[in-house]
C-alpha positions, 0 to 999 in steps of 0.5 A, spaced: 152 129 408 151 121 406 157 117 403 155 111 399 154 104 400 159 103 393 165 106 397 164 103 404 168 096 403 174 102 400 173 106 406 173 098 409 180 096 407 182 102 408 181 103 416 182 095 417 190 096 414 190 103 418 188 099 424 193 092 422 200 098 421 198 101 427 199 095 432 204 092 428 209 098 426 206 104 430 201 109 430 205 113 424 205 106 420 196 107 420 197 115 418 196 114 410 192 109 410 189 113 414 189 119 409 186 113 404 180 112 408 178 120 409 179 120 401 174 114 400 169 118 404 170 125 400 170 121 394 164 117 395 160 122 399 153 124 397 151 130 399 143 133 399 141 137 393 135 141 392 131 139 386 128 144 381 120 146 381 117 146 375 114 141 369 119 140 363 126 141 367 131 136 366 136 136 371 143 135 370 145 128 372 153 128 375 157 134 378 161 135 372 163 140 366 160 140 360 164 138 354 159 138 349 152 142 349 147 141 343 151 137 338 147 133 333 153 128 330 156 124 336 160 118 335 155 111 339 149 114 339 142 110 340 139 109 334 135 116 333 135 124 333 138 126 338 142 132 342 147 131 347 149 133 352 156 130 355 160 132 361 166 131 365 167 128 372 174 129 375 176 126 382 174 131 386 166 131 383 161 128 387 160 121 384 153 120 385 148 120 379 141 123 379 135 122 375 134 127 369 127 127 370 121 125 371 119 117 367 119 110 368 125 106 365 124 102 359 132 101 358 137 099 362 143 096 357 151 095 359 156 095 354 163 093 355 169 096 352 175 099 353 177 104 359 180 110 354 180 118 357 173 119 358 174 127 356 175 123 348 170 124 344 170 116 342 170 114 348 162 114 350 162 110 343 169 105 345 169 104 353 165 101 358 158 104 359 151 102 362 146 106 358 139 108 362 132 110 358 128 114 361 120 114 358 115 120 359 110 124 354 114 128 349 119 123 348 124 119 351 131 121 355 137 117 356 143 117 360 149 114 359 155 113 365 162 112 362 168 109 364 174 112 364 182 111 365 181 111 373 172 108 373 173 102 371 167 100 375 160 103 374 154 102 379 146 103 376 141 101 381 135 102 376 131 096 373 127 096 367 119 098 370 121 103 375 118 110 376 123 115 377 122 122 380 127 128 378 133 128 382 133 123 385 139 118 386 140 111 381 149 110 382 154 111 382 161 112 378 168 109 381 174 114 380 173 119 375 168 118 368 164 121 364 156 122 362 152 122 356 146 125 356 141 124 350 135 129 349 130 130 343 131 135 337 126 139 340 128 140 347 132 148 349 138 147 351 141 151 358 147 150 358 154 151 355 161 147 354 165 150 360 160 150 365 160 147 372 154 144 373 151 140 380 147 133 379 139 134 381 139 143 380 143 144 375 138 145 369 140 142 364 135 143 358 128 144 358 122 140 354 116 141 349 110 141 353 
């Protein structure tokens, strides 16, 4: 189990007030800072996963529970036709985001905006987001991470020109939010609204070869 690095100045702070409480105030003082420290680390851990085999697969890129699966009509979408996954992450998700599939990024885009509840439908279109696409044959894939109430900080690590491999991981999402995931008309859709599904395994859909 890995923590990652956004979470490590939290974890920081954290420690070094439990450490000040303690000397100044006594051993009881640190306690909750404390308990601070050990809810950054849940909350940024990162864990392994184990990837699917196979060609055409594309994986789901947060642990969270679709609240959307297929829908043709979705308030801010890029320019296109599309199908949308969205899914939601609680505080309790592992935060750590993964690559859908297979490409190179031709896309990278931040749009700011309002911290409105991620489970809103107008909230991918309204608040704060960071918009990845991913290039491969049969059409592109685009993952959009959204802020919410409580993330209001986004971590992307992918730059226009990279290669990306299913699974693998590209940010992060700080204290609870959403994703959007956008695939072509043609793709087949493996999930449903009420799922739970894992970033990296979950399938997601399947593509056209």
């Amino acid at each position: 189990m890995f923590i990652d690095k956004a979470g490590l100045p939290f974890m920081g702070v954290a420690v070094v007030l439990a450490l000040g409480a303690g000397l100044w105030f006594g051993r009881a003082w640190s306690i909750p800072f404390l308990v601070l420290a050990a809810f950054f680390a849940f909350f940024f851990r990162d864990p392994n996963r184990t990837i699917p085999t196979g060609g055409n697969l594309v994986v789901s890129p947060a642990d969270a529970r679709i609240t959307a699966a297929g829908d043709r009509v979705w308030p801010g979408a890029p320019p296109g036709d599309w199908q949308v996954v969205s899914m939601f992450l609680s505080p309790m998700d592992v935060h750590v985001n993964r690559t859908p599939v297979d490409g190179t990024v031709t896309r990278v885009e931040y749009h700011p905006g309002q911290f409105l509840p991620a489970y809103r439908k107008e909230a991918g279109q309204l608040n704060e987001w960071t918009e990845v696409w991913f290039d491969r044959p049969g059409g592109a894939i685009v993952a959009r991470q959204i802020v919410g109430v409580l993330a209001r900080r986004i971590v992307c690590r992918l730059q226009v020109g990279d290669r990306v491999e299913r699974g693998q991981r590209y940010g992060v999402m700080k204290f609870g939010s959403r994703m959007d995931l956008f695939l072509p008309p043609s793709a087949t859709i493996r999930v449903k609204v009420g799922d739970k599904v894992v970033a990296g395994e979950t399938t997601i859909a399947t593509l056209e070869s």
